[in-house]
VEXFIVEX-708994 format. One record per atom (N, C-alpha, C): atom name; residue in three letters; x, y, z; residue number from 1. Coordinates in pm, 1 decimal, padded with zeros to 6 digits. Last residue first. Example, Ala and Ser with C-alpha at 12.3 -4.5 7.8 and 13.67 -1.06 7.14 Angstrom:
# VEXFIVEX-708994
N; SER; 01285.0; -00225.0; 00708.0; 2 .
CA; SER; 01367.0; -00106.0; 00714.0; 2 .
C; SER; 01290.0; 00003.0; 00787.0; 2 .
N; ALA; 01319.0; -00569.0; 00780.0; 1 .
CA; ALA; 01230.0; -00450.0; 00780.0; 1 .
C; ALA; 01320.0; -00330.0; 00780.0; 1 .
//
This chain:
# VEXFIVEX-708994
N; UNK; 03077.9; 08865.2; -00595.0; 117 .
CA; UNK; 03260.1; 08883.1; -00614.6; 117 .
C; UNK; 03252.9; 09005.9; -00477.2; 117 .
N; UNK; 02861.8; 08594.0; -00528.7; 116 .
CA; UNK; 02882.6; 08731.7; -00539.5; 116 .
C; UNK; 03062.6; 08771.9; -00532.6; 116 .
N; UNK; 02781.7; 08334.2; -00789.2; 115 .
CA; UNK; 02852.9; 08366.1; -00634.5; 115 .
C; UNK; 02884.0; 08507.6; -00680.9; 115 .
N; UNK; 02486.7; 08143.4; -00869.2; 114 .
CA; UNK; 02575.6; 08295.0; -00867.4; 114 .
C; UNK; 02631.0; 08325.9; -00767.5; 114 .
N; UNK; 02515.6; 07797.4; -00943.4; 113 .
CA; UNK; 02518.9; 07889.4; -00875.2; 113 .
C; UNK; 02558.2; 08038.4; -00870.0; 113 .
N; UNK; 02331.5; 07671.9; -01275.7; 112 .
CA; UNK; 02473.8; 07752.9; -01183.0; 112 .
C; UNK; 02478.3; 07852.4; -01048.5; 112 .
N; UNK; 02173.7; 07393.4; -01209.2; 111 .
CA; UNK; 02160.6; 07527.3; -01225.6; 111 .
C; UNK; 02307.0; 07627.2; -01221.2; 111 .
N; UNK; 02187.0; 07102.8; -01414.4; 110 .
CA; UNK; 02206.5; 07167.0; -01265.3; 110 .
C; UNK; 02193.0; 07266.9; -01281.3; 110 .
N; UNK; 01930.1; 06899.2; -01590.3; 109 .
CA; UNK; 02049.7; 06993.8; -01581.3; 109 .
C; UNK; 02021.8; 07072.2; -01443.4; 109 .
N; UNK; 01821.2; 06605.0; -01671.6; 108 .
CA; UNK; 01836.0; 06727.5; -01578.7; 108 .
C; UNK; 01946.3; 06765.3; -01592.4; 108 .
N; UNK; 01643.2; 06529.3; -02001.2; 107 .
CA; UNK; 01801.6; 06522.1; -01899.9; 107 .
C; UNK; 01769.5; 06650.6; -01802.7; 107 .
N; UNK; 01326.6; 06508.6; -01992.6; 106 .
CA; UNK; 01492.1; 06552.2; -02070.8; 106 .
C; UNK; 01575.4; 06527.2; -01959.6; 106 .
N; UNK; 00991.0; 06476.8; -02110.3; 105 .
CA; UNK; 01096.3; 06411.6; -02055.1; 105 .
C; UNK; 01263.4; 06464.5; -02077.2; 105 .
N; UNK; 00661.6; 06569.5; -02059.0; 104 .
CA; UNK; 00804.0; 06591.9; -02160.4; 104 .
C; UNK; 00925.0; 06562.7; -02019.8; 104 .
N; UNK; 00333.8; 06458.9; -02230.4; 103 .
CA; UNK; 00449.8; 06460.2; -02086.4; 103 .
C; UNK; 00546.6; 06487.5; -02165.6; 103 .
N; UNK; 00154.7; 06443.6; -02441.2; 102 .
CA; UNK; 00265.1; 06563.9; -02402.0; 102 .
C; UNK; 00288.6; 06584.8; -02223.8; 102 .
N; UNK; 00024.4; 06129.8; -02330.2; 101 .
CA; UNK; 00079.7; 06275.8; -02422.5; 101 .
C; UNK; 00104.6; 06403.8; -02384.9; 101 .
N; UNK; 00205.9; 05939.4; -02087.3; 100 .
CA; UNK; 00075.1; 06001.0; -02159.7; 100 .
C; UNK; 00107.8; 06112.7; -02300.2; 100 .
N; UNK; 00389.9; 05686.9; -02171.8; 99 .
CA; UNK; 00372.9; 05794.2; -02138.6; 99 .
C; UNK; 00260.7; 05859.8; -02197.2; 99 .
N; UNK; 00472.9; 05461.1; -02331.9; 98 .
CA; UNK; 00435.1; 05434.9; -02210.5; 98 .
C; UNK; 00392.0; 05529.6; -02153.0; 98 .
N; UNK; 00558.6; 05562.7; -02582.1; 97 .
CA; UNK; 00461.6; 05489.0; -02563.1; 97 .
C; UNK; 00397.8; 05438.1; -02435.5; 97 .
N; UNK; 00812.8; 05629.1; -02497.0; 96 .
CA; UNK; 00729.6; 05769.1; -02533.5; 96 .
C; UNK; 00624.9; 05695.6; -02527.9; 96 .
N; UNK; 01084.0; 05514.3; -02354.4; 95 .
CA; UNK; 00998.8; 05474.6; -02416.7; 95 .
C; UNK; 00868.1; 05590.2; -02424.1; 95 .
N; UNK; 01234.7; 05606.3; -02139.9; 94 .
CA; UNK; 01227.2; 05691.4; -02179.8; 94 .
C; UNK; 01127.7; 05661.7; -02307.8; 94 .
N; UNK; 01226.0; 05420.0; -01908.4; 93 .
CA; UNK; 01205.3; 05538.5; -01872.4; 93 .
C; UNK; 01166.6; 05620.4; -02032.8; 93 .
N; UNK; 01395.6; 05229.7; -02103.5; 92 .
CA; UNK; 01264.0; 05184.7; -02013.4; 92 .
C; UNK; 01191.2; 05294.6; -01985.0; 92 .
N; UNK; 01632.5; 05317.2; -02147.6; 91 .
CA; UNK; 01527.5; 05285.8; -02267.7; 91 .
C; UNK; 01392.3; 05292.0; -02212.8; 91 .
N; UNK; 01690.8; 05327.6; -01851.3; 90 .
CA; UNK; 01721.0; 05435.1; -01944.1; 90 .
C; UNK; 01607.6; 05418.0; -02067.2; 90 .
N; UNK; 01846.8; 05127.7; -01695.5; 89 .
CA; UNK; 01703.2; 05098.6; -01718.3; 89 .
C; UNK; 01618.2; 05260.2; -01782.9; 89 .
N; UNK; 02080.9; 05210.6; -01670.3; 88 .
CA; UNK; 02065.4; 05097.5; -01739.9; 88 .
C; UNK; 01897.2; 05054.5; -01786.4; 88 .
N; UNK; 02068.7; 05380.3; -01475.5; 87 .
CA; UNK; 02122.2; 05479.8; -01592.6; 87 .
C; UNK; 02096.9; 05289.1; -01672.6; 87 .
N; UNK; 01816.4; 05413.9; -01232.9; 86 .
CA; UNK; 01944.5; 05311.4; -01232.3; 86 .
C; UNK; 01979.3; 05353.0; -01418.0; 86 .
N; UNK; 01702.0; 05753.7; -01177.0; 85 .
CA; UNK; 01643.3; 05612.2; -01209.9; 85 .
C; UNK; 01831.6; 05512.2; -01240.6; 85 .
N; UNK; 01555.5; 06055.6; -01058.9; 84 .
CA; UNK; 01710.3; 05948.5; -01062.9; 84 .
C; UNK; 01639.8; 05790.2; -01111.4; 84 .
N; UNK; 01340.5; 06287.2; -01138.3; 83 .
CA; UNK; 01358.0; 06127.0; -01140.4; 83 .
C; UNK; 01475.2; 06079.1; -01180.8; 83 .
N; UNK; 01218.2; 06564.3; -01065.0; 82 .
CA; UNK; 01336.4; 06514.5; -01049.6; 82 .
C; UNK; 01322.2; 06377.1; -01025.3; 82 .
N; UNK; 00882.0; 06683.0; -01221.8; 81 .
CA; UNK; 00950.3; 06573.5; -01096.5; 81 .
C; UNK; 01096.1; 06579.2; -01153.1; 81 .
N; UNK; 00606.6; 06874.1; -01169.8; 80 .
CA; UNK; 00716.2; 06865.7; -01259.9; 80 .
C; UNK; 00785.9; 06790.0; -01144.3; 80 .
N; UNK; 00249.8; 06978.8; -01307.0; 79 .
CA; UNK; 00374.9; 06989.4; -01180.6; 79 .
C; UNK; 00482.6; 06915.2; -01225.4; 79 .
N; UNK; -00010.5; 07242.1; -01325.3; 78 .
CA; UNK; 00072.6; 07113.2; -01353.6; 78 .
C; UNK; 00164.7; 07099.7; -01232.7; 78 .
N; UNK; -00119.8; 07451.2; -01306.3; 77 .
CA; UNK; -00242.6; 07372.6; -01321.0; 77 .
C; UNK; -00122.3; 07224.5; -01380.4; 77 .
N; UNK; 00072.8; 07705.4; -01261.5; 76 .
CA; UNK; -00009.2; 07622.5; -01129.7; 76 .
C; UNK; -00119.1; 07516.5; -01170.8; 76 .
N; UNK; 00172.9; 07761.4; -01500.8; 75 .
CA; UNK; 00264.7; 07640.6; -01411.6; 75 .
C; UNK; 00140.1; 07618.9; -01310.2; 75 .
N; UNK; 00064.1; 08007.6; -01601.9; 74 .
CA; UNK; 00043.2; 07835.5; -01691.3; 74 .
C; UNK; 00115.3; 07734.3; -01587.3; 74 .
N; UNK; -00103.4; 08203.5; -01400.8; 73 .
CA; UNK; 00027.9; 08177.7; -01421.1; 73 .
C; UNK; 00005.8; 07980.6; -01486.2; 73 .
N; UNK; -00419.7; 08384.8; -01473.7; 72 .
CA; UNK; -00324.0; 08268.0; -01403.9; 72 .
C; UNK; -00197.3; 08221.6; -01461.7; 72 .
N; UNK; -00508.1; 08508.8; -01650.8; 71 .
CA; UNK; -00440.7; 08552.4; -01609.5; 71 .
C; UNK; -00364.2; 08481.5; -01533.8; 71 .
N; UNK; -00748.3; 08413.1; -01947.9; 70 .
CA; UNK; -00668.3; 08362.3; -01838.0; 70 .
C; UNK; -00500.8; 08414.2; -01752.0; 70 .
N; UNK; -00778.8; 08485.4; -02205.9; 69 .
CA; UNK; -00813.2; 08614.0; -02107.7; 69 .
C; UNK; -00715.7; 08554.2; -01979.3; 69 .
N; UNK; -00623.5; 08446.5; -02480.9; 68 .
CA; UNK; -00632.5; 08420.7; -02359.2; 68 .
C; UNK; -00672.9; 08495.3; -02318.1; 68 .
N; UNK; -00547.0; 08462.3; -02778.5; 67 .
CA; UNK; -00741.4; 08514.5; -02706.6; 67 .
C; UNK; -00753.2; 08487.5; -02633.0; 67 .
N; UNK; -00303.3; 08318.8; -02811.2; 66 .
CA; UNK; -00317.1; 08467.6; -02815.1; 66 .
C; UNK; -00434.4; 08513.1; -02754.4; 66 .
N; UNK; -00257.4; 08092.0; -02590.1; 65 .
CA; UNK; -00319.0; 08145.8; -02694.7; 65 .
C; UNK; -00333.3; 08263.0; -02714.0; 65 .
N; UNK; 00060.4; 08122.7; -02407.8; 64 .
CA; UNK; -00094.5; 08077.4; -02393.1; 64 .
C; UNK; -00132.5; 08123.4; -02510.5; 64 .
N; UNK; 00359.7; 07838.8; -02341.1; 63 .
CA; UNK; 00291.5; 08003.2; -02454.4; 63 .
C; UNK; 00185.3; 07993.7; -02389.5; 63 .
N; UNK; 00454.2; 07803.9; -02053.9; 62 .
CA; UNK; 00386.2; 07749.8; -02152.9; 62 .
C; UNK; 00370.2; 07886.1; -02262.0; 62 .
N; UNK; 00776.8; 07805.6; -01908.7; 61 .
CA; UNK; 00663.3; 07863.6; -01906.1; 61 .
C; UNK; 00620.1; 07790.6; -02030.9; 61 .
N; UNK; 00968.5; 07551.9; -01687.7; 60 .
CA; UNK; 00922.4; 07624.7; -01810.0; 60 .
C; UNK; 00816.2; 07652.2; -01843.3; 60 .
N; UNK; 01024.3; 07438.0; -01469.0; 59 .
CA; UNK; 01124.7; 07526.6; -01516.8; 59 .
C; UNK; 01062.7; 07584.1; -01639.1; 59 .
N; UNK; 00785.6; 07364.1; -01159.3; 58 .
CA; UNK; 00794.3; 07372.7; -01326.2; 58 .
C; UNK; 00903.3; 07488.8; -01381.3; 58 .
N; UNK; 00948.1; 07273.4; -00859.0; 57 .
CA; UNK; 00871.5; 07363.0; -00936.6; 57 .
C; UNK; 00898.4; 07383.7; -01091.9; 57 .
N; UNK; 00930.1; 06910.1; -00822.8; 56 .
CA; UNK; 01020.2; 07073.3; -00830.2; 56 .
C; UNK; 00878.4; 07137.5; -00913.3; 56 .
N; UNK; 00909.0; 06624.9; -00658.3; 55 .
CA; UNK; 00856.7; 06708.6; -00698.7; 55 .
C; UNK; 00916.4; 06854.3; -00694.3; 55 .
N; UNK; 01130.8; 06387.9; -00627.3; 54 .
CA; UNK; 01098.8; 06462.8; -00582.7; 54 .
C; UNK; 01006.9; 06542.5; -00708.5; 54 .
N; UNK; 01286.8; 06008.8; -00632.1; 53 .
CA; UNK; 01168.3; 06101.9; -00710.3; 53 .
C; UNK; 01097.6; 06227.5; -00669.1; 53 .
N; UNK; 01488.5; 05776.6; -00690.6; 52 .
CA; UNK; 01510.1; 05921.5; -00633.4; 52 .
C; UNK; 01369.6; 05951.4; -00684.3; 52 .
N; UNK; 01592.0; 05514.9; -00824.7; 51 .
CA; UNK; 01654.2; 05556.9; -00721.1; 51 .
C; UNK; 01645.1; 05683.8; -00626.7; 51 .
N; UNK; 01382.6; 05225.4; -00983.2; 50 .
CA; UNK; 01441.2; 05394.2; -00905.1; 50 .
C; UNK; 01490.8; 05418.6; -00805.2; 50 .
N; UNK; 01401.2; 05058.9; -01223.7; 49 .
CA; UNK; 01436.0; 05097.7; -01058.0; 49 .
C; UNK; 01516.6; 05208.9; -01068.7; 49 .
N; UNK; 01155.8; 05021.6; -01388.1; 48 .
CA; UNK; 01238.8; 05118.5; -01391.3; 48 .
C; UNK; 01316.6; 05095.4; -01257.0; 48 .
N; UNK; 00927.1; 04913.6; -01506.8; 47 .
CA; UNK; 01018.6; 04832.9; -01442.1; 47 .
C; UNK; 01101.3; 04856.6; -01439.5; 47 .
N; UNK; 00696.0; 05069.8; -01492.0; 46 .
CA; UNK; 00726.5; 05055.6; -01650.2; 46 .
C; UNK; 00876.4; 04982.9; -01633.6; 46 .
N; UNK; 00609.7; 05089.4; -01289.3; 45 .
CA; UNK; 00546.7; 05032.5; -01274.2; 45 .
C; UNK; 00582.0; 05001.8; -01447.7; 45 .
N; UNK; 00744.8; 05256.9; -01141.3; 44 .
CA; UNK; 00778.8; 05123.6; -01112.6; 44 .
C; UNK; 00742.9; 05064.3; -01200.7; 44 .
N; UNK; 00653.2; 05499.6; -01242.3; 43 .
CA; UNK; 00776.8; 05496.2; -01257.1; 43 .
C; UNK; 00823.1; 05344.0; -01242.2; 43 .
N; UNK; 00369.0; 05470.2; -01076.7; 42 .
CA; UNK; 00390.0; 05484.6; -01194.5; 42 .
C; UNK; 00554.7; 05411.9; -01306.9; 42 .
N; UNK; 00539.6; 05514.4; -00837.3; 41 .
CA; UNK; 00461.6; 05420.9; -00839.5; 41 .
C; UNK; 00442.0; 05401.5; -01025.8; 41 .
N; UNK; 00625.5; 05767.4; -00845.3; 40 .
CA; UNK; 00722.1; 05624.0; -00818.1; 40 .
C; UNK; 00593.1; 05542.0; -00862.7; 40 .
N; UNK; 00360.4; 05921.5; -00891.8; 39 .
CA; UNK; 00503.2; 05931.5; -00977.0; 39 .
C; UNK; 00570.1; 05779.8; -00940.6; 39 .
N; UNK; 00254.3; 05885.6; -00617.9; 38 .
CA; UNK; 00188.2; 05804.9; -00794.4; 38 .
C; UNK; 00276.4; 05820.0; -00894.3; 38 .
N; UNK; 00423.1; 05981.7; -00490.0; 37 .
CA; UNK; 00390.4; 05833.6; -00459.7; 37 .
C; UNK; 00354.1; 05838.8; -00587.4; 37 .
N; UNK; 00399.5; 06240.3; -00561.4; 36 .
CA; UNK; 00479.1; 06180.8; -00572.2; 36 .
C; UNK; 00499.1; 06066.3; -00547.0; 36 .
N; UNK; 00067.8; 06298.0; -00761.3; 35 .
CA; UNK; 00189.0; 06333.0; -00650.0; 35 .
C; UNK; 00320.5; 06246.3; -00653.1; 35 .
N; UNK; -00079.9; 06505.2; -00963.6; 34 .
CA; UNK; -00027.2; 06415.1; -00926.8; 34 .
C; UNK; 00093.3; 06421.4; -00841.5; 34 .
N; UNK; -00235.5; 06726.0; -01002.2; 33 .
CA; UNK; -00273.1; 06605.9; -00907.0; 33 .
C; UNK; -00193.7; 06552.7; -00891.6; 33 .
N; UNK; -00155.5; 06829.4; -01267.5; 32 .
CA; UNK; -00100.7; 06926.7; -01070.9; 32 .
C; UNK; -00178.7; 06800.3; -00987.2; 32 .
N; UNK; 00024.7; 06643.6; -01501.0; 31 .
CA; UNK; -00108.0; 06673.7; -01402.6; 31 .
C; UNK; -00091.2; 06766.5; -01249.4; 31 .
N; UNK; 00318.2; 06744.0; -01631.5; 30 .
CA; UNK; 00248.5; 06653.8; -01554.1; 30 .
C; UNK; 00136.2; 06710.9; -01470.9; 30 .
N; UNK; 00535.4; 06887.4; -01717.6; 29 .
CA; UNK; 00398.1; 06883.6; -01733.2; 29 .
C; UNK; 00280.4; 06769.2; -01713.8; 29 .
N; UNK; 00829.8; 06645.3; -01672.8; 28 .
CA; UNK; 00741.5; 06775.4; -01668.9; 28 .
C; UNK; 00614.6; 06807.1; -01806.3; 28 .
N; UNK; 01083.8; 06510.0; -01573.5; 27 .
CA; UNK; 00959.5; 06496.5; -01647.6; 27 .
C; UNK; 00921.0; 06619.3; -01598.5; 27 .
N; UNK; 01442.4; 06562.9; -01596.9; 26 .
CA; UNK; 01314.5; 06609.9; -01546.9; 26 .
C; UNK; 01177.5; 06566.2; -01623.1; 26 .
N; UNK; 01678.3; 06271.8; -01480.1; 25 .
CA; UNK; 01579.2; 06326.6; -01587.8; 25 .
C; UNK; 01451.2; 06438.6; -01510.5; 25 .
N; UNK; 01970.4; 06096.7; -01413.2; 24 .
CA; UNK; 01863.0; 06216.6; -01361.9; 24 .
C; UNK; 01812.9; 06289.0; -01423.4; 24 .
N; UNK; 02104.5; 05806.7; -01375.8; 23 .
CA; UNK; 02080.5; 05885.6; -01446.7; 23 .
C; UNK; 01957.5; 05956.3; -01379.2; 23 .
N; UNK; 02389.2; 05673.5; -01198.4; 22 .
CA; UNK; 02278.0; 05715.7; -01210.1; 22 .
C; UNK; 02248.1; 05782.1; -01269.1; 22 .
N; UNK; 02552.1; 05274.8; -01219.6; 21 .
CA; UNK; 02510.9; 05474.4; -01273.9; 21 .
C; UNK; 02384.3; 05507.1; -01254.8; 21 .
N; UNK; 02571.4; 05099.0; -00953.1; 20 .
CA; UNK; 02516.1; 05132.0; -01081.9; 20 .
C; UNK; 02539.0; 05317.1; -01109.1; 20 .
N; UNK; 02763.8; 04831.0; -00727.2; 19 .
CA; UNK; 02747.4; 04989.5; -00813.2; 19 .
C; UNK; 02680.5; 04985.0; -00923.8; 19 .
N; UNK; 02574.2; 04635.6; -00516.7; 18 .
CA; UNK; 02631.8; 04619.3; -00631.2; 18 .
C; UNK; 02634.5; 04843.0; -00668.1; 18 .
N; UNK; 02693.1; 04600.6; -00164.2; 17 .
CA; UNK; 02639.9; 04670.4; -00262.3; 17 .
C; UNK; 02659.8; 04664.6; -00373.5; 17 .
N; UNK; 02912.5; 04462.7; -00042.3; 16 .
CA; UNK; 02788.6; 04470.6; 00001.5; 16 .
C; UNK; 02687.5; 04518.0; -00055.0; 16 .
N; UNK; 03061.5; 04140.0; -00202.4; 15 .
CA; UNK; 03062.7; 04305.3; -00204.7; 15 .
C; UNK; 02927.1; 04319.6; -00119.2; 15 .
N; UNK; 03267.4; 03888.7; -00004.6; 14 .
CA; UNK; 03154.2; 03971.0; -00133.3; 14 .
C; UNK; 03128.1; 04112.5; -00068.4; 14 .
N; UNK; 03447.6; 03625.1; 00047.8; 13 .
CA; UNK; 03445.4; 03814.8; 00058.1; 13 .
C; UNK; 03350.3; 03852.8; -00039.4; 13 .
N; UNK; 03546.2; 03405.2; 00065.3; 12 .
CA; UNK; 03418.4; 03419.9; 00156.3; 12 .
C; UNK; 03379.1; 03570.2; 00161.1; 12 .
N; UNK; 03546.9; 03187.4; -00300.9; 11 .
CA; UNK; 03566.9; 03282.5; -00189.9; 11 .
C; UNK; 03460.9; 03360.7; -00070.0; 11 .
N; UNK; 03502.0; 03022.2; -00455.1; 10 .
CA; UNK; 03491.3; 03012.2; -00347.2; 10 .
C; UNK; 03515.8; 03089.9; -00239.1; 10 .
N; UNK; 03409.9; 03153.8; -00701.4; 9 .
CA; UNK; 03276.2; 03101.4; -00673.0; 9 .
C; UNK; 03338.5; 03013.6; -00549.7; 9 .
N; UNK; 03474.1; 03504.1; -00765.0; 8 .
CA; UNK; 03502.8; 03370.9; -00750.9; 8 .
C; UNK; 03423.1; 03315.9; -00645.8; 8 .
N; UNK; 03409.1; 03747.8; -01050.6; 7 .
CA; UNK; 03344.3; 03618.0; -00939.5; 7 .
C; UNK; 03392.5; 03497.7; -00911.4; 7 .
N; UNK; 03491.3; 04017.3; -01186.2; 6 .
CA; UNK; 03505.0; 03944.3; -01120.1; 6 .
C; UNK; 03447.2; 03817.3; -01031.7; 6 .
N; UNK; 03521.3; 04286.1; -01127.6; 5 .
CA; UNK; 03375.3; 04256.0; -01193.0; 5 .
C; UNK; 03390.1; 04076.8; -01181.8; 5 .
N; UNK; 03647.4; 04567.5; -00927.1; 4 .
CA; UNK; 03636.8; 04440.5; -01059.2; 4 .
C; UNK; 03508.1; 04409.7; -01077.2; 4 .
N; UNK; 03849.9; 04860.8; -00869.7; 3 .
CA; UNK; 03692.6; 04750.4; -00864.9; 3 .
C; UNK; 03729.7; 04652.5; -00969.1; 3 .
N; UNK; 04005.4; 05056.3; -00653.3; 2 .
CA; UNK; 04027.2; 04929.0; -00709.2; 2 .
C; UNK; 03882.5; 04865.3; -00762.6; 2 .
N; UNK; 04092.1; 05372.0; -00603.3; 1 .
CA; UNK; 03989.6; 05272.8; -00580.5; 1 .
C; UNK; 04003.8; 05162.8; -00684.8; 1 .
//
């Protein structure tokens, strides 16, 4: 595959799509209200273009206080997003001041699949 970067200002061939990197972060602990429109929306709204925003189930348990009586599982009172965002608008996303407190933000990681032998 051939690319440039390139612009000639008479030619009649242009690209149809510009390429960007994508970067894919999990936020998590996020409000169990919140959905996924208010995620993008949110996400827009710190002038991020996005490229992806699903809701996953929370990868990580909370401690609870030792004098918990609360038997409920710590994940059902939150919720947790897969956010692709354009890998240039990175600072933007990840600015801590724009974010409520203790939202937690990291790189997504893939899972390994277990294949049976």
């Amino acid at each position: 595959m051939i690319a440039t970067s390139s612009s000639v200002g008479s030619s009649s061939v242009t690209a149809a799509n510009k390429w960007y990197r994508k970067s894919v972060y999990y936020v998590d602990d996020v409000d169990g209200s919140v959905t996924e429109d208010s995620m993008k929306a949110f996400i827009r709204s710190l002038s991020v273009r996005l490229v992806s925003c699903y809701a996953v189930k929370p990868r990580r348990r909370r401690r609870r206080p030792v004098n918990s009586d609360d038997d409920d599982d710590d994940r059902s009172h939150r919720t947790a997003f897969r956010v692709g965002i354009n890998a240039d608008d990175k600072h933007l996303l990840l600015d801590e001041r724009k974010w409520p407190a203790y939202v937690a933000i990291c790189e997504w990681f893939f899972k390994t699949k277990k294949t049976e032998d």
